[in-house]
SEPA-227034 format. One record per residue: residue in three letters; x, y, z of N, C-alpha, C, O in turn; residue number from 1. Coordinates in nm, 3 decimals, padded with zeros to 5 digits. Layout:
BEGIN
{site "ALA" {X Y Z} {X Y Z} {X Y Z} {X Y Z} NUM} ...
END
This chain:
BEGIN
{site "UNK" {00.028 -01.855 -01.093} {00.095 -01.790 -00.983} {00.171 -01.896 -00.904} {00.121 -01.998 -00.858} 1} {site "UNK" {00.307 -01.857 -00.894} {00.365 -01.977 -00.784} {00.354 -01.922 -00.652} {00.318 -01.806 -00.629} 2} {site "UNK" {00.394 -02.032 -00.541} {00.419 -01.989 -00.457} {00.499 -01.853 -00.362} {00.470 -01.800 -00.255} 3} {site "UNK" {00.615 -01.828 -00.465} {00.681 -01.714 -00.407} {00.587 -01.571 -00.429} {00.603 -01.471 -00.359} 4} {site "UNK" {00.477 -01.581 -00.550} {00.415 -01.465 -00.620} {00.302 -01.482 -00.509} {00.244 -01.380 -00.474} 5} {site "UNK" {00.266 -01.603 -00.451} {00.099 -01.553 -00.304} {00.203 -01.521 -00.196} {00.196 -01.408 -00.147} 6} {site "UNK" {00.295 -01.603 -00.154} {00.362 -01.515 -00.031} {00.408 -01.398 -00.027} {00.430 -01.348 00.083} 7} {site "UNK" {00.433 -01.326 -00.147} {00.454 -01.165 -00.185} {00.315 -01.114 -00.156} {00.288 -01.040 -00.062} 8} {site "UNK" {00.230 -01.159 -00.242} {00.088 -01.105 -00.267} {00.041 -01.075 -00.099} {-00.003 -00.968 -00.057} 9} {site "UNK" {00.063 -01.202 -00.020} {-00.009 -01.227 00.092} {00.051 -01.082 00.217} {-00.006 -01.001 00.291} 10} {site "UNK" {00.214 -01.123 00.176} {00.273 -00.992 00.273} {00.232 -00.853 00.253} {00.234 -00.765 00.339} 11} {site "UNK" {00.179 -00.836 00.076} {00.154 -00.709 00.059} {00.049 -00.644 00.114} {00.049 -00.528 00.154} 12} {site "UNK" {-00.077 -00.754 00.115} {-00.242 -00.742 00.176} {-00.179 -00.714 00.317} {-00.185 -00.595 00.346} 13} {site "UNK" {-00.111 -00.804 00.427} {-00.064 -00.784 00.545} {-00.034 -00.637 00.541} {-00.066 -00.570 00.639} 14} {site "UNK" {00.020 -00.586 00.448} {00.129 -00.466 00.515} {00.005 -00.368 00.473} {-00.046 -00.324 00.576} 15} {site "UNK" {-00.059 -00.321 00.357} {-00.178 -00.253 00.384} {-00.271 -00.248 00.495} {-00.319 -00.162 00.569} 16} {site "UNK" {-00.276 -00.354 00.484} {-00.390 -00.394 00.566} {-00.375 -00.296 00.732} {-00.444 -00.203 00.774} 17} {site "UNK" {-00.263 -00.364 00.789} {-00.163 -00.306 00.894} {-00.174 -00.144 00.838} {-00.292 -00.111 00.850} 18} {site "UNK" {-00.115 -00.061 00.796} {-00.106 00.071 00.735} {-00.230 00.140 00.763} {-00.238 00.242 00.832} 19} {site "UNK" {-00.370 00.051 00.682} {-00.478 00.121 00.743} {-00.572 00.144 00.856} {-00.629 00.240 00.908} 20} {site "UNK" {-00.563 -00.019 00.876} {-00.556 -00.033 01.057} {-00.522 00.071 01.161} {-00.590 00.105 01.258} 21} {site "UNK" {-00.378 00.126 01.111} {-00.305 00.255 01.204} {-00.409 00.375 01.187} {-00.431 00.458 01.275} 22} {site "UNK" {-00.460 00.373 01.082} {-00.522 00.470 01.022} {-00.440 00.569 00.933} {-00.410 00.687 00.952} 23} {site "UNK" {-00.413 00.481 00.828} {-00.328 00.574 00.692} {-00.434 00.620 00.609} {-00.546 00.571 00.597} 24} {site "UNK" {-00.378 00.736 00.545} {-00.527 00.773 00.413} {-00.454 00.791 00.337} {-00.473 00.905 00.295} 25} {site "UNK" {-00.352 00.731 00.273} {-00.312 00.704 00.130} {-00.405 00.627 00.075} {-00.481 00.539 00.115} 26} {site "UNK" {-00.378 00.686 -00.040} {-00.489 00.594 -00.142} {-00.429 00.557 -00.287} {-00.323 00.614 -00.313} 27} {site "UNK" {-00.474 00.480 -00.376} {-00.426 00.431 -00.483} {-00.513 00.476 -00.600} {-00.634 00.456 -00.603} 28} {site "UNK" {-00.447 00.537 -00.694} {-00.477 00.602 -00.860} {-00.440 00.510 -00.959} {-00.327 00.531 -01.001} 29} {site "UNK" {-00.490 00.427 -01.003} {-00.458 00.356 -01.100} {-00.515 00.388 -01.225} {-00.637 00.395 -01.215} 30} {site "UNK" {-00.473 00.411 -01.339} {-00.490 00.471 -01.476} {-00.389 00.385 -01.572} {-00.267 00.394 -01.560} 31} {site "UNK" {-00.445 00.310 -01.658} {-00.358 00.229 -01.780} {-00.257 00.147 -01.742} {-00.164 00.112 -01.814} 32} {site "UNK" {-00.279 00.113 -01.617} {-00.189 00.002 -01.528} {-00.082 00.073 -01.443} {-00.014 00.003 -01.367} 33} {site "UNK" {-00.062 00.194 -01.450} {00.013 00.256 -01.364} {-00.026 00.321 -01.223} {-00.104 00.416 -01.216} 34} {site "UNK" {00.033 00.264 -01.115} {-00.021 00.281 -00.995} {00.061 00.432 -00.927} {00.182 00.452 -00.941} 35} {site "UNK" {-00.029 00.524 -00.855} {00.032 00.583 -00.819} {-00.036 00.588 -00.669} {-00.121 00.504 -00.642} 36} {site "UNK" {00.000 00.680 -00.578} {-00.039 00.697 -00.471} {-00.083 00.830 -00.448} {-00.024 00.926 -00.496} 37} {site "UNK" {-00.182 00.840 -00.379} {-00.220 01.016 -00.352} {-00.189 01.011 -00.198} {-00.178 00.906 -00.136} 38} {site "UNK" {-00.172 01.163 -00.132} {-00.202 01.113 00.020} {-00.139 01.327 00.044} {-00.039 01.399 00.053} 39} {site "UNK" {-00.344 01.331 00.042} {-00.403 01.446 00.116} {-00.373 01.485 00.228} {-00.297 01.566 00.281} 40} {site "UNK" {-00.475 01.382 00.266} {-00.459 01.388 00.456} {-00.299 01.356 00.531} {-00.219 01.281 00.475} 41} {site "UNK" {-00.276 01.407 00.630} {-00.160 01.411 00.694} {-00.217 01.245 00.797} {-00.318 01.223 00.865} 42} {site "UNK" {-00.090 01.154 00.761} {-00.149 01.026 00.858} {-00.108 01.025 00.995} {00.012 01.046 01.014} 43} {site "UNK" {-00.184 01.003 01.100} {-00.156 00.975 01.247} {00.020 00.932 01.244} {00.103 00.907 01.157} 44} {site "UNK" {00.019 00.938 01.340} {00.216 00.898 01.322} {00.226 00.749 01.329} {00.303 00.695 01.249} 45} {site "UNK" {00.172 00.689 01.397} {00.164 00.542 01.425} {00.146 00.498 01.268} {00.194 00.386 01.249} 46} {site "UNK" {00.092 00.555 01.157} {00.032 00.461 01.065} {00.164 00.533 00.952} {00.205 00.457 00.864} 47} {site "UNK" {00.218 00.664 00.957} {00.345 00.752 00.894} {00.474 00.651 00.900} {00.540 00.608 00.805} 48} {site "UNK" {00.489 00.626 01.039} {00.610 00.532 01.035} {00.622 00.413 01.029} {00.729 00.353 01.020} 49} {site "UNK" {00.488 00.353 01.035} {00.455 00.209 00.999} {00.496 00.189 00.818} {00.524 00.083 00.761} 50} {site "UNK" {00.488 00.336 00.754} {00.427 00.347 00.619} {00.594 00.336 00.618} {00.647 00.241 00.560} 51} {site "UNK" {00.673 00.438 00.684} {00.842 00.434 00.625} {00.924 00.373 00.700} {01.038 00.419 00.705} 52} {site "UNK" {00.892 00.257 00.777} {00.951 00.160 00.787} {00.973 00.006 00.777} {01.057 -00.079 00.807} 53} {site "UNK" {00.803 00.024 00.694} {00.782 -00.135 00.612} {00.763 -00.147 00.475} {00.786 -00.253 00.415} 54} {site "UNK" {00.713 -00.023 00.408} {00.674 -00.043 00.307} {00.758 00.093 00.181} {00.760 00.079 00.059} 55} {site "UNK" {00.799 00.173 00.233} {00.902 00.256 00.129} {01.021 00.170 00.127} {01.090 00.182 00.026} 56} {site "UNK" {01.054 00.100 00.202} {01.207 00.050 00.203} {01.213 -00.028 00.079} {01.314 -00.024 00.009} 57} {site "UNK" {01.075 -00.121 00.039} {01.030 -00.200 -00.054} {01.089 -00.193 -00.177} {01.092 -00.081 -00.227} 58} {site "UNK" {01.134 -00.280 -00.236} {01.164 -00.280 -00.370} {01.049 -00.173 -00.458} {00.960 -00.127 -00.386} 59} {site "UNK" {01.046 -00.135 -00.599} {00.927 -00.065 -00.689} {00.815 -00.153 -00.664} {00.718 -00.143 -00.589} 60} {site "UNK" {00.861 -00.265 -00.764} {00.770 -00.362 -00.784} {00.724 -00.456 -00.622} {00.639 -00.543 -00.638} 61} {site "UNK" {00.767 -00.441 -00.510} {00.672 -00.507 -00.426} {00.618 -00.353 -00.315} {00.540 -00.349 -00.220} 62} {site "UNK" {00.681 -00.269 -00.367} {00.601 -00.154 -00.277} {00.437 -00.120 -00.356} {00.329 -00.101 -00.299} 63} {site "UNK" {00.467 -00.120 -00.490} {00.322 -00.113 -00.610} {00.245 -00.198 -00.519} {00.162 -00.142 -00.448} 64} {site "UNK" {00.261 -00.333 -00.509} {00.185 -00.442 -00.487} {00.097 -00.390 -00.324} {-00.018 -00.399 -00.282} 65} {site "UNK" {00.208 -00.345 -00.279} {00.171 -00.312 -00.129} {00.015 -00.190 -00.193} {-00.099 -00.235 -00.186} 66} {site "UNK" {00.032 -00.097 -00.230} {00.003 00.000 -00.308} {-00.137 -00.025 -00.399} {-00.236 00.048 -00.396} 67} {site "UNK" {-00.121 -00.139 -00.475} {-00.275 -00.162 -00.523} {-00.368 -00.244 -00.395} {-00.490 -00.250 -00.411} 68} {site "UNK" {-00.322 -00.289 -00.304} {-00.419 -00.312 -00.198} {-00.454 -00.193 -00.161} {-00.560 -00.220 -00.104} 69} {site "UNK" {-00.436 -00.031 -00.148} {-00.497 00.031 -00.099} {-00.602 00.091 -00.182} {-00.608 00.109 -00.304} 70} {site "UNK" {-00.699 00.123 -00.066} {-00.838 00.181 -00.137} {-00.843 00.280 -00.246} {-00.792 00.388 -00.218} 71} {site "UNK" {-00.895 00.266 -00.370} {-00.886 00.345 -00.430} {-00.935 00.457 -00.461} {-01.053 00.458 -00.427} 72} {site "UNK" {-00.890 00.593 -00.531} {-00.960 00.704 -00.530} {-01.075 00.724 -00.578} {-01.151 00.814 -00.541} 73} {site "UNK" {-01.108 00.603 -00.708} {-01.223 00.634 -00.741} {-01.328 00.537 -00.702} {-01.424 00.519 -00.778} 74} {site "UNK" {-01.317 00.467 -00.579} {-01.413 00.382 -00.499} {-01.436 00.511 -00.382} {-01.370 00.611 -00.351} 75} {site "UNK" {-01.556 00.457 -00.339} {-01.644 00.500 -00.217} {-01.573 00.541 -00.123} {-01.625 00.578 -00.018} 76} 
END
């Protein structure tokens, strides 16, 4: 891993991290390496526009990343 791949990595943990903090309940489905997102619950607004104004804007590949930091569906 170089450096540019942990400062991605690191912003992605940040921006979850932040997301759930607000209190987001998206969650992450991962099956045969393909990540998807579920999202049941309707999120507080604080954690909705946190979600579409840091992390949809995201490229595929660094929004995923954002995306496998979140909790997953088939954990606890």
């Amino acid at each position: 891993m170089n450096a540019t791949d942990t400062d991605t990595g690191t912003k992605s943990l940040r921006l979850a991290e932040e997301y759930l903090r607000l209190g987001g309940h998206r969650r992450s489905k991962i099956d045969d390496n393909i990540t998807t997102v579920r999202h049941w619950e309707k999120d507080p607004p604080e954690a909705e526009r946190f979600w579409q104004e840091h992390v949809q804007p995201l490229s595929a590949s660094d929004r995923k990343q954002v995306e496998d930091f979140l909790p997953s569906i088939n954990s606890p």
